[in-house]
C-alpha positions in Angstrom: 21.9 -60.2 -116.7 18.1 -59.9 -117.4 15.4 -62.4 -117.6 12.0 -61.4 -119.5 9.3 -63.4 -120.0 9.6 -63.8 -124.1 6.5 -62.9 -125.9 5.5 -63.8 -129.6 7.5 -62.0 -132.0 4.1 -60.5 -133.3 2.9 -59.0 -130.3 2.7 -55.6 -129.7 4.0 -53.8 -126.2 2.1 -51.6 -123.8 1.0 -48.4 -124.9 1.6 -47.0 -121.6 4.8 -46.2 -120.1 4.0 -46.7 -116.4 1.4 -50.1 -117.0 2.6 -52.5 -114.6 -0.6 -54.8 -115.5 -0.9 -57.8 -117.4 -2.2 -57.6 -120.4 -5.3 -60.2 -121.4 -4.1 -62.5 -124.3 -0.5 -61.4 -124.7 1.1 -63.3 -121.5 -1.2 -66.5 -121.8 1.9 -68.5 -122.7 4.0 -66.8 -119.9 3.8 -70.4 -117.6 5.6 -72.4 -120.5 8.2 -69.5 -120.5 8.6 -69.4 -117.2 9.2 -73.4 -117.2 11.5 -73.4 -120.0 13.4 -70.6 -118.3 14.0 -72.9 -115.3 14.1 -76.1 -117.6 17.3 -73.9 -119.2 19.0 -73.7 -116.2 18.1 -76.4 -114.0 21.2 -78.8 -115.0 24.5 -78.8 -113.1 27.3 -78.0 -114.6 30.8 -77.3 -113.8 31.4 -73.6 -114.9 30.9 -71.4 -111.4 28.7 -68.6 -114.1 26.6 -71.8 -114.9 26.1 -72.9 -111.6 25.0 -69.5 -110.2 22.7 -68.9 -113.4 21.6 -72.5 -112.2 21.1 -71.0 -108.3 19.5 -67.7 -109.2 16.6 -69.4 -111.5 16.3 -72.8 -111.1 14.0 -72.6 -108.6 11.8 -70.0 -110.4 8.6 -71.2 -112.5 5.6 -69.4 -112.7 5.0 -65.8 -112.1 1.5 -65.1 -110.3 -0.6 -63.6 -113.0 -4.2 -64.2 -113.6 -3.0 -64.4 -117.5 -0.7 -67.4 -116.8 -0.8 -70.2 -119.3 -2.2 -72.6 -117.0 -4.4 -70.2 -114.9 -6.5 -69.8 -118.3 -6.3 -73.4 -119.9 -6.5 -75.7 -116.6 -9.6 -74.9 -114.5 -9.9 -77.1 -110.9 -13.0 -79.0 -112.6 -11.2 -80.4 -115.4 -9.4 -77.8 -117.5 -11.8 -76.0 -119.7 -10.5 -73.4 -122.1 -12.9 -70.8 -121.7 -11.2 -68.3 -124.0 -12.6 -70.4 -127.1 -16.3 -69.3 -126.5 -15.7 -67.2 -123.9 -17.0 -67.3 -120.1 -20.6 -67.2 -120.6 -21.0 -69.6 -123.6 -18.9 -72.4 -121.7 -21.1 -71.6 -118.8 -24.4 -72.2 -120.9 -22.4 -75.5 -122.2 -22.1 -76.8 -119.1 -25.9 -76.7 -118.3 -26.0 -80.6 -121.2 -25.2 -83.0 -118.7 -23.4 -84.6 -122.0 -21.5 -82.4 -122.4 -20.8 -81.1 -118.6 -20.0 -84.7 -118.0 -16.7 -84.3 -120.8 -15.5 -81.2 -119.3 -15.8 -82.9 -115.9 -13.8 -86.0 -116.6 -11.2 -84.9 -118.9 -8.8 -84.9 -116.4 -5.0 -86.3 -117.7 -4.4 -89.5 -115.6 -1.2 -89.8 -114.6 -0.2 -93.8 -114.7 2.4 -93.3 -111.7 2.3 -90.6 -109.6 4.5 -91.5 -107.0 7.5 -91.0 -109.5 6.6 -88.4 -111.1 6.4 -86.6 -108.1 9.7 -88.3 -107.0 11.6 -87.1 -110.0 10.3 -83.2 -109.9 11.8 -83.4 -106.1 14.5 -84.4 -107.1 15.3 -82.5 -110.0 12.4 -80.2 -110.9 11.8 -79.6 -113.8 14.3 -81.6 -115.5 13.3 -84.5 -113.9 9.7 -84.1 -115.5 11.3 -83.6 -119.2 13.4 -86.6 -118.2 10.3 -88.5 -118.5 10.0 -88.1 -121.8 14.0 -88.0 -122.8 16.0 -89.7 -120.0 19.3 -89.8 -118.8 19.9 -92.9 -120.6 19.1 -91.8 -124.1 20.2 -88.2 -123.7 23.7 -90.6 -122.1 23.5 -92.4 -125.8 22.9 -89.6 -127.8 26.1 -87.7 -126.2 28.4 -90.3 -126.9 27.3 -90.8 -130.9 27.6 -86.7 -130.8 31.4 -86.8 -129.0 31.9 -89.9 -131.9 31.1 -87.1 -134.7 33.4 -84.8 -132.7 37.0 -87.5 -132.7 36.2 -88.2 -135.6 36.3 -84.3 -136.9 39.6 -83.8 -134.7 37.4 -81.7 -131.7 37.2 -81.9 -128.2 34.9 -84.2 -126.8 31.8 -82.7 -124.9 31.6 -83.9 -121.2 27.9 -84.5 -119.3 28.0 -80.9 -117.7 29.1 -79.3 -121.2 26.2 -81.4 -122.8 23.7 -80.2 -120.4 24.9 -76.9 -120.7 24.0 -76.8 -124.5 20.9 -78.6 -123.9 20.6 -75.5 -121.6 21.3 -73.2 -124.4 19.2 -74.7 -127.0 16.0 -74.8 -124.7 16.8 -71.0 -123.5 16.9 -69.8 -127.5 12.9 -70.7 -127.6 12.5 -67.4 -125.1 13.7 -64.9 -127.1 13.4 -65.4 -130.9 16.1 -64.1 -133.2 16.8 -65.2 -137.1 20.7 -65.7 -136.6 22.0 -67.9 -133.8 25.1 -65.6 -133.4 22.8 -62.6 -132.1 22.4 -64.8 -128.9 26.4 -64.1 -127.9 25.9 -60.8 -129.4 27.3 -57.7 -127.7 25.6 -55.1 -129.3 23.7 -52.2 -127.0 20.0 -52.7 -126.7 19.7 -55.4 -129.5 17.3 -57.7 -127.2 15.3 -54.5 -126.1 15.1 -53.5 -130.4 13.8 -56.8 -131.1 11.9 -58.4 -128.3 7.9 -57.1 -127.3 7.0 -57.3 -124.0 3.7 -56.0 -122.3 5.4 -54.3 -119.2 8.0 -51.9 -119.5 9.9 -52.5 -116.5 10.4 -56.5 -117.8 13.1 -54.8 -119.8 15.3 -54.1 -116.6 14.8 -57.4 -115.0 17.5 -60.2 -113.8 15.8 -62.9 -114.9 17.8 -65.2 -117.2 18.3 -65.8 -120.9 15.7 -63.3 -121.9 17.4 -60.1 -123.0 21.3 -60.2 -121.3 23.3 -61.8 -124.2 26.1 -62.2 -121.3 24.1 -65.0 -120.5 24.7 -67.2 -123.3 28.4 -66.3 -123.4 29.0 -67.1 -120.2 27.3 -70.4 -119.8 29.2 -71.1 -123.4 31.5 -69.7 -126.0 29.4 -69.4 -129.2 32.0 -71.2 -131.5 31.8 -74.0 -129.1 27.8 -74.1 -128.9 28.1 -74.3 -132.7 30.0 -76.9 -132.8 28.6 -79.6 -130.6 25.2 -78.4 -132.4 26.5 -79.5 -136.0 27.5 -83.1 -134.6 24.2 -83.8 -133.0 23.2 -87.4 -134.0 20.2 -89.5 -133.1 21.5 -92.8 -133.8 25.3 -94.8 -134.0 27.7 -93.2 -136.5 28.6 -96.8 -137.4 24.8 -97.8 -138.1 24.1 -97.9 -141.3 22.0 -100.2 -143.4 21.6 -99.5 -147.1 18.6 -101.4 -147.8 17.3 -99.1 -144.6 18.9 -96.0 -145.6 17.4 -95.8 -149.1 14.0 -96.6 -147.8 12.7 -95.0 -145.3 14.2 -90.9 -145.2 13.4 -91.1 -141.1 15.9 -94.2 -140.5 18.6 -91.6 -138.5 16.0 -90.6 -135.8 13.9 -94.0 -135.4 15.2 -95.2 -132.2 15.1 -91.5 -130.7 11.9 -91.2 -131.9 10.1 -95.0 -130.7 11.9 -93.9 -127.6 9.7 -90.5 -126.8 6.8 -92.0 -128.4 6.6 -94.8 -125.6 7.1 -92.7 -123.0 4.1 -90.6 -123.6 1.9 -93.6 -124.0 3.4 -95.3 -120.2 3.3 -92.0 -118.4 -0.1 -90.4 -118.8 -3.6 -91.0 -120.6 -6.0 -88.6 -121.4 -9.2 -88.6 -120.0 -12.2 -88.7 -121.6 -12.0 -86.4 -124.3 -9.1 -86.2 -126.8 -8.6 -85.1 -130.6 -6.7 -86.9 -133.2 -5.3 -84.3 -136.0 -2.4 -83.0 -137.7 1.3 -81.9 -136.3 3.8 -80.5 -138.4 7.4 -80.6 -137.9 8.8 -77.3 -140.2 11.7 -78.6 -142.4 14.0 -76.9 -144.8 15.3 -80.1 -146.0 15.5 -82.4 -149.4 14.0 -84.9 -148.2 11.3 -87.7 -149.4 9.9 -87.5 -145.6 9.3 -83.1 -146.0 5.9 -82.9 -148.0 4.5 -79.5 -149.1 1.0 -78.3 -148.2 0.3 -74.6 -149.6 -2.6 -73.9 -147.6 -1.1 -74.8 -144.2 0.9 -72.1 -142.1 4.0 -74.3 -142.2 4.1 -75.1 -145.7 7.0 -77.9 -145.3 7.1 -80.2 -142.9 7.0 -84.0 -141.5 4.0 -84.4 -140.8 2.3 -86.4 -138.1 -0.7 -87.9 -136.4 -0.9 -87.0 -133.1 -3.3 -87.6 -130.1 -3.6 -84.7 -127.3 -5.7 -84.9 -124.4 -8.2 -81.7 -124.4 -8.0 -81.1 -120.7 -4.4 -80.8 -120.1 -2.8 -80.3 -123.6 -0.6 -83.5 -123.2 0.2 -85.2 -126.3 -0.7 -88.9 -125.8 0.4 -90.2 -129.0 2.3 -89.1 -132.5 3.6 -90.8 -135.5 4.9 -89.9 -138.4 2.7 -90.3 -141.5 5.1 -92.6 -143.2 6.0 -90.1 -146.7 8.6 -91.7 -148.3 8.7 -94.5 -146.5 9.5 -97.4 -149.2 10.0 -100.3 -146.4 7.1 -102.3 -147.5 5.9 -102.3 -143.9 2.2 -100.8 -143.2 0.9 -98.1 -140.9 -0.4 -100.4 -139.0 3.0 -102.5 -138.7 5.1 -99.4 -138.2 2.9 -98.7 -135.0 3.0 -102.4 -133.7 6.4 -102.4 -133.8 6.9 -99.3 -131.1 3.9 -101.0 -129.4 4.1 -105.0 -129.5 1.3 -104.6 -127.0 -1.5 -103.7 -129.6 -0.7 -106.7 -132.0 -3.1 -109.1 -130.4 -5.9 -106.7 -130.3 -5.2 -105.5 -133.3 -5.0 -109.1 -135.3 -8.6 -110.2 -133.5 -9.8 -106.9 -134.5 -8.4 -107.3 -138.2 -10.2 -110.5 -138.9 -12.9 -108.6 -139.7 -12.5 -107.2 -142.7 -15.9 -105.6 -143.4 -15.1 -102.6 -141.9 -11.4 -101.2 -142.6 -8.9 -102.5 -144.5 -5.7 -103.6 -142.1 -3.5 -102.8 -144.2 -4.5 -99.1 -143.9 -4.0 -95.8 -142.4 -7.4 -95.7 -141.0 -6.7 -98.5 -138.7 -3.3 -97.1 -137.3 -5.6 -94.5 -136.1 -7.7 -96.7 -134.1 -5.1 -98.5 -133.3 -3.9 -94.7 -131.7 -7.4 -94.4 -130.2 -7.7 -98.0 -128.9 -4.3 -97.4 -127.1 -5.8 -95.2 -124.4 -8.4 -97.8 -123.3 -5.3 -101.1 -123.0 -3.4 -98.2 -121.2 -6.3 -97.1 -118.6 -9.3 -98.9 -118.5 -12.7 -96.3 -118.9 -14.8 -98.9 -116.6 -17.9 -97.9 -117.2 -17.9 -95.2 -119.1 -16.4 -94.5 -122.3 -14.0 -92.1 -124.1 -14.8 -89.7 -127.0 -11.9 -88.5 -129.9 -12.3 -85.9 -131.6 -11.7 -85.5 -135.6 -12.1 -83.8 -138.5 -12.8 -84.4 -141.9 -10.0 -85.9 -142.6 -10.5 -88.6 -140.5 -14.1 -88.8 -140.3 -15.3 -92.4 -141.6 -18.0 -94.7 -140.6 -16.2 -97.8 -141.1 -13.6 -95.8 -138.8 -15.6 -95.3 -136.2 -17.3 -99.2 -136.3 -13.4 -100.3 -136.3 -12.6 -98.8 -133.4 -15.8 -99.2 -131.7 -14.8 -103.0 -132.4 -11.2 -102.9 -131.3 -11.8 -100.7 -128.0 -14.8 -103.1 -127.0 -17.0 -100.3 -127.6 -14.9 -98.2 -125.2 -14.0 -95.6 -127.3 -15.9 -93.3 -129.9 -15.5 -90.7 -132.5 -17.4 -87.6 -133.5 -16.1 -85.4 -136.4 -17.3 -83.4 -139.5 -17.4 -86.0 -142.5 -17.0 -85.2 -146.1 -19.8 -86.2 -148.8 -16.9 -88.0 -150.8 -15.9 -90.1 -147.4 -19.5 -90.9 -146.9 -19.9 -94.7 -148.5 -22.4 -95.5 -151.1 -24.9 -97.5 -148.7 -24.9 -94.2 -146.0 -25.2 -91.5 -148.6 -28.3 -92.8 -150.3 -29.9 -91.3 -147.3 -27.9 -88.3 -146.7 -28.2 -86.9 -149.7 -31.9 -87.0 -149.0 -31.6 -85.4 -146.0 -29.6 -82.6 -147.4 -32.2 -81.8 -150.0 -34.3 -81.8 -147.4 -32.9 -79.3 -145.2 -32.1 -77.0 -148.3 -35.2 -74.9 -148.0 -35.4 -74.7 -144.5 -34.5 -71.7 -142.0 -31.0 -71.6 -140.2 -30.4 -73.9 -137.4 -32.5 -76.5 -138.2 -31.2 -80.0 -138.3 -31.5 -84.1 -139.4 -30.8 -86.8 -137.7 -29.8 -89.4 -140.5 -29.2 -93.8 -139.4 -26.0 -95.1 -140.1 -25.7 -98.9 -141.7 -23.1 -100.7 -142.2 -22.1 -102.5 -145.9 -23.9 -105.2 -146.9 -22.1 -108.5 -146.6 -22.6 -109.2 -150.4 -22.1 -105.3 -151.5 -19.2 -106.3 -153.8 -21.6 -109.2 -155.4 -24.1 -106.7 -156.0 -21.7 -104.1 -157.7 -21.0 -106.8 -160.3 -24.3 -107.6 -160.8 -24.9 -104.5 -161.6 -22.4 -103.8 -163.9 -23.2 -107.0 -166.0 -26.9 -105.1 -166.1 -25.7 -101.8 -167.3 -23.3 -103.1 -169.8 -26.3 -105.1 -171.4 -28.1 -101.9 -172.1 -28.0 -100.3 -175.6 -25.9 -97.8 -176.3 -27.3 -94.4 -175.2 -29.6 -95.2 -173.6 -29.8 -93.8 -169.5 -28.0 -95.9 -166.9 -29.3 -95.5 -163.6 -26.6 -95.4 -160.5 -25.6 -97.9 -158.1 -28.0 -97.9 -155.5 -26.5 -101.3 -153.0 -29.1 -102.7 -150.4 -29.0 -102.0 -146.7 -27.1 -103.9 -144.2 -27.6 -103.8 -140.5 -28.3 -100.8 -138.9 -25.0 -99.5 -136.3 -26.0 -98.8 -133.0 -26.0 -95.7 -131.6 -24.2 -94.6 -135.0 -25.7 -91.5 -137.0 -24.7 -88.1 -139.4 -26.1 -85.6 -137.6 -27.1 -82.5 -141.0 -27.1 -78.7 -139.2 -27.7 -76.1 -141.4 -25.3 -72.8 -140.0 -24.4 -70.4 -142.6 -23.7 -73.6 -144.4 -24.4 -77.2 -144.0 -22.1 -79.4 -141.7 -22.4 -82.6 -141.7 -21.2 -84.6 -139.0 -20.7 -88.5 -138.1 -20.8 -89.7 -134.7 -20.9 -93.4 -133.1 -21.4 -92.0 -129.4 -25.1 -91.2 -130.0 -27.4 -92.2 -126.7 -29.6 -94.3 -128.8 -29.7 -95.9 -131.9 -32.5 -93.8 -134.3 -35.7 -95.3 -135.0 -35.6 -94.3 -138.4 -33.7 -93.9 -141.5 -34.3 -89.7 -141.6 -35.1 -87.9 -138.2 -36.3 -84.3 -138.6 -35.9 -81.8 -136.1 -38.8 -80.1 -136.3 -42.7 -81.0 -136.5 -44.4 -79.1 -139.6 -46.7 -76.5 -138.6 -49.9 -78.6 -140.0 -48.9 -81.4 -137.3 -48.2 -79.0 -134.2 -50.9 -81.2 -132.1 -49.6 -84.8 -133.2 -48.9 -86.4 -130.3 -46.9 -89.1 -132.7 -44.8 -85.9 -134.2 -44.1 -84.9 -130.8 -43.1 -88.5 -129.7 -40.7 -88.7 -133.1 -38.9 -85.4 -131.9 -38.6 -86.0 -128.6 -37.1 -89.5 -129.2 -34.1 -87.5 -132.1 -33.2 -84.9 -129.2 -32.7 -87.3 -127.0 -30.3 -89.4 -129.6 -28.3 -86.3 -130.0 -28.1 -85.8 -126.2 -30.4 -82.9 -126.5 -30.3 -79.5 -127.6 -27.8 -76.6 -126.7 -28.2 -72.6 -127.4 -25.5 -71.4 -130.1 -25.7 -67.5 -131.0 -25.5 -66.1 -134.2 -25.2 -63.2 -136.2 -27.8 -63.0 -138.9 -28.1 -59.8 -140.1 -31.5 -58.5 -138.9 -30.5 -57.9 -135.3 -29.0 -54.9 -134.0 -27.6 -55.8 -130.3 -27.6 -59.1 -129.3 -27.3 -62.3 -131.9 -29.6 -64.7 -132.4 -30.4 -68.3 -130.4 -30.9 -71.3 -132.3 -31.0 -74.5 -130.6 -28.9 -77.7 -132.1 -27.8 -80.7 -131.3 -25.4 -81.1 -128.4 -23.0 -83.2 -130.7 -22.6 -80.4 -133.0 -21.6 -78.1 -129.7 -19.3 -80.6 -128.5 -17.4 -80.7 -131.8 -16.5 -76.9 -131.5 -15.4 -77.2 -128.0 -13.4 -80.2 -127.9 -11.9 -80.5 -131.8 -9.4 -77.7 -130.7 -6.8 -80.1 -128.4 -4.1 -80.1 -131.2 -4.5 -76.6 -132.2 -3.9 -75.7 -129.2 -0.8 -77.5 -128.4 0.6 -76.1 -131.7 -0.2 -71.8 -130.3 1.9 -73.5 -127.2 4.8 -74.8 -129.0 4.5 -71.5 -131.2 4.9 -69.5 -128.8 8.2 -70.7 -127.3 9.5 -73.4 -129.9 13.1 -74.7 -130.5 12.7 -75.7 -133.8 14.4 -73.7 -136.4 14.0 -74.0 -140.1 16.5 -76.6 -140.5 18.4 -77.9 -143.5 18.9 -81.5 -141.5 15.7 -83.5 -141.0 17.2 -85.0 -137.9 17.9 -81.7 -136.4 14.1 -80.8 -136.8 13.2 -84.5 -134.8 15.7 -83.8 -132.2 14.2 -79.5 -131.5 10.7 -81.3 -131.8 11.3 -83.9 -129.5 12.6 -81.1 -127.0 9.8 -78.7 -127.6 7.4 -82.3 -127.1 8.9 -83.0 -124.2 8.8 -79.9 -122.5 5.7 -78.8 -123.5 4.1 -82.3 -121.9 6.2 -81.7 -118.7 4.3 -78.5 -118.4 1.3 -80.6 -118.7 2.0 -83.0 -116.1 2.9 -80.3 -113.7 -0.3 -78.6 -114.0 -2.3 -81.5 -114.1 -0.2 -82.5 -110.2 -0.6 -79.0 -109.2 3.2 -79.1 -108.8 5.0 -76.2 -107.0 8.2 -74.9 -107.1 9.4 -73.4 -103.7 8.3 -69.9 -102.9 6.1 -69.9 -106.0 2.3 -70.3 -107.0 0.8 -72.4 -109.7 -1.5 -69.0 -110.8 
């Protein structure tokens, strides 16, 4: 029997026959395999083949390699992923005390330790996916699966058998194949045809479930892993309500689902910085819940909102975007009910209605954000999440602002169509503005809130337009200023394009409507320019050295200086993306023709993936082996 450390199916081997080295890049992921090897044989069963696959690697975790998973992602000072810009940039990023303050406290922060500890002692790394998917539901969901199993005339699967295909499932995400039966197959050198690795000599280790297809047969017969697999249920085979079935397509996984998404809010917050984006669950199915995006690599999927701290890659928080969903409940109301705790923040909060409506799905996302801050408390200082333009709103970001007590920001690239009427009155000065002027300059632009009377005004000025004859001009809806937000602002930066960005975590509220970031040459020696300029850096927490290529250099690519904010953005956005490369990488998901089945392989890739997390972020060991 041989154990490999799985690469990507994409990735090509070493080019030369006696490398023993690592190769940069290709093993980053080789930590999660490692964990999932020892997550796939960490359960006791009662076969003696399982029980010394369970003895030879269930002790084993990760391989010293300075290409390990966590040796890149987590650094001691806070985790900082210095692949995205590479060692130097993140060093020259570092020098902003806003933004060396982020790196430095984006720490994961474990709610209670002491357990957590407890349970990898006890049962390694089971006992940390257990926090995510304990006994007691994996207990439940065994006996609706042996209920399938009576009731289709087969033999019931014991705890140990259960574990054992638990096993199975989990030790499939380390070797891809297309067809589940290759895993028992018996064919000569069908792993080594198939499966990439960097080092030759991986190809004759004893490391389990990588290449040796005895391994699978021997923990479990393939017709009998089958066939468990097809009865998998999330939920009583009794339970059914029609009124629930025929409105909401994700009634069969609810409970299994409000289950895992609890846990990750109780054991672990993230720390300072975070992201809110897109996760995709890849689905085969006919379902109402599957929606179909052509420009995204996984073109079908459930699709969710989740919330992943940036400094360990834990995923804090995730829910289901609600397609298809006919209940008549809202976003917000779907959440509350996994999380009674948020209702009385989020009632006070809704009130106020000048900002978001509460019926939408704007506020379950600061409800999401908000969540961090009634979890761990920031003190002092605040929290940042990250978006993108998706998300970006200003009456977001004054919602949140509101239900967080000011605890928790955004920052995120905004659209022009997101951008309400009394905010892009100034913006789209701004932008003509900065349309004539040289790459990496930048304008600072106020934020305001709505008028009180806005919707007064709108009819006002719709009873004046329709008085006018016909064809004559009709000039647009230009509504009056309300009160300035603090510390709110879009922040213009002209790249090869223009970005514009909204943020609510600015140091200082802006003295005026439009802040250039330059002084025109004819008022060099204005010592009221100079004051103006100073004051905008310092609302945008200073200025930080991006490098470009422009086309008139020849070795080295240009400086320009800009906003710290905008920096920020381009380190911190990527917290999602990069928990997708690691689910990617070693996934259980399969494209399924059950929509339960993809819940129940994303719930195990969720929970695995967050156990890896939490044992980086405790610097876990596992006897005889090194973190790095």
């Amino acid at each position: 029997m041989e154990e490999v450390p799985a690469m990507e199916e994409d990735q090509d081997p070493t080019t030369e026959e006696d490398s023993d080295s690592d190769l940069s890049g290709e093993d980053s992921n080789f930590a999660v395999m490692e964990f999932l090897a020892s997550m796939a044989s960490n359960e006791e069963v009662s076969p003696e083949t399982w029980e010394r696959l369970m003895e030879e690697q269930g002790q084993a975790v990760f391989e010293e390699s300075e290409n390990s998973f966590v040796a890149s992602t987590f650094e001691a000072v806070g985790g900082t992923p210095e692949y995205v810009f590479g060692k130097e940039a993140i060093s020259d990023f570092k020098s902003n005390p806003y933004i060396r303050d982020q790196i430095d406290k984006s720490k994961l922060n474990v709610h209670h330790e002491a357990k957590v500890r407890n349970a990898f002692q006890t049962r390694r790394a089971l006992g940390l996916v257990n926090q995510f998917l304990d006994r007691t539901v994996l207990g439940a969901i065994r006996t609706w699966t042996n209920d399938v199993l009576r009731a289709r005339g087969k033999a019931k699967a014991s705890k140990n058998e259960f574990n054992a295909y638990l096993g199975l499932e989990i030790a499939m995400s380390l070797v891809k194949f297309s067809r589940m039966k290759d895993y028992w197959s018996s064919k000569l050198f069908l792993g080594m045809s198939l499966v990439k690795f960097s080092r030759m000599k991986d190809y004759w280790s004893n490391k389990l479930f990588y290449l040796g297809s005895s391994d699978f047969a021997d923990t479990m017969s393939r017709d009998r892993f089958l066939t468990i697999r097809s009865a998998i249920v999330l939920r009583p085979p009794t339970a059914y309500q029609h009124e629930v079935v025929t409105s909401d397509p994700l009634w069969h996984c609810r409970p299994v689902l409000a289950h895992f998404q609890k846990n990750c809010t109780s054991v672990a917050t993230p720390g300072k910085v975070s992201a809110l984006d897109e996760n995709a669950i890849h689905c085969s199915a006919r379902s109402s819940a599957v929606s179909y995006m052509g420009a995204k690599p996984i073109r079908f999927a459930i699709r969710c909102y989740a919330l992943v701290c940036w400094g360990s890659c834990y995923m804090a928080n995730v829910v289901d975007n609600g397609r298809g969903n006919k209940t008549g409940m809202t976003p917000p109301q779907r959440y509350v009910q996994v999380h009674p705790g948020m209702r009385t923040p989020f009632e006070k909060a809704g009130n106020n209605q000048n900002f978001v409506n509460p019926e939408s799905p704007t506020a379950m996302w600061a409800m999401m954000a908000a969540h961090m801050e009634q979890n761990s408390p920031s003190g002092r200082d605040r929290r940042v999440v990250y978006v993108d333009n998706f998300y970006t709103r200003h009456n977001f970001g004054e919602f949140l602002k509101l239900l967080s007590d000011t605890k928790v920001r955004i920052t995120g690239t905004v659209r022009t169509n997101f951008i309400d009427q009394t905010n892009m009155v100034w913006v789209a000065q701004a932008l003509k503005r900065l349309s004539d002027k040289p790459r990496g300059s930048w304008i600072l632009v106020a934020a305001y809130n709505k008028a009180p009377d806005i919707d007064d005004q709108k009819k006002k000025h719709k009873k004046d337009m329709d008085r006018l004859p016909k064809g004559s001009e009709k000039p647009k809806f230009k509504p009056t200023l309300g009160e300035q937000a603090n510390n709110c602002g879009f922040v213009l930066v002209k790249d090869k394009q223009t970005v514009i960005m909204y943020t609510n975590d600015l140091a200082s509220t802006p003295e005026r409507p439009i802040c250039d970031g330059w002084i025109e040459k004819d008022r060099l020696e204005d010592p009221a320019e100079k004051s103006r300029l100073e004051t905008a850096i310092k609302c945008v927490h200073g200025l930080v050295d991006i490098s470009r290529w422009v086309g008139t250099e020849y070795l080295h690519r240009t400086l320009f200086a800009v906003p710290a904010i905008f920096v920020a953005y381009n380190i911190f956005m990527n917290s999602v993306d990069r928990f997708d490369q690691k689910r990617t990488a070693v996934e259980c998901c399969r494209r399924e023709k059950r929509v339960h089945m993809s819940i129940w392989t994303a719930l195990l890739d969720w929970s695995v993936l967050n156990a890896q997390s939490l044992l980086a972020t405790l610097e876990l060991k596992f006897p005889g082996k090194s973190m790095t």
